[in-house]
C-alpha positions in Angstrom: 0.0 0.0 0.0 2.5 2.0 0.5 4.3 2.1 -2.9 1.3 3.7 -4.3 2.0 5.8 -7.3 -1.0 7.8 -6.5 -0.3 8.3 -2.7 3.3 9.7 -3.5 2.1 12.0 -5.9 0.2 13.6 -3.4 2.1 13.2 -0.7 5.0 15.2 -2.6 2.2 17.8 -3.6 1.5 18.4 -0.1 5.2 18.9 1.3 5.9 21.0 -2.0 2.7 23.1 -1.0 4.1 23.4 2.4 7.6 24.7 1.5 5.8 27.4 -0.9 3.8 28.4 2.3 6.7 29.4 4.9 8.1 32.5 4.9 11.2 33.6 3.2 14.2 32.9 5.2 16.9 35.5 6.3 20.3 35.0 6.1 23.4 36.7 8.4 23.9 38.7 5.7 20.4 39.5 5.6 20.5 40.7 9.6 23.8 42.5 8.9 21.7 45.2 7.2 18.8 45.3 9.0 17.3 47.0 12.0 17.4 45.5 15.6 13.7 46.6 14.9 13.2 44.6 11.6 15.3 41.7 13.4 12.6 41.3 16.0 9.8 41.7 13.3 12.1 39.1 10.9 11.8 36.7 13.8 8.2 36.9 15.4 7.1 36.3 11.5 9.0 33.3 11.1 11.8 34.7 8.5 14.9 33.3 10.9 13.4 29.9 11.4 16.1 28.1 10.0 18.6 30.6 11.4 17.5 29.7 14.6 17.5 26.3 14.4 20.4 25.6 13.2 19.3 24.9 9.1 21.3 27.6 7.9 
């Protein structure tokens, strides 16, 4: 059941949909030219995610 042609089609729709849904993510370089400000706003709205967590 689980080699399902159909299944992984969607399945890889879905996770393709999902990356297209984050927000844009910040590098250093990006917070090197920003704001303290527009650091805080870059973070509460889930731009440094991968900063943060170690993923970039």
């Amino acid at each position: 059941m689980n080699d399902d042609p159909m299944r992984a089609m969607i399945r890889d729709e879905i996770l393709k949909a999902m990356q297209e849904a984050r927000p844009a993510q910040y590098t250093r370089a990006d917070l090197a030219r920003m704001s303290p400000e527009q650091i805080t706003e870059a973070r509460r709205a889930g731009h440094l995610n991968d900063l943060m967590f170690g993923r970039n």
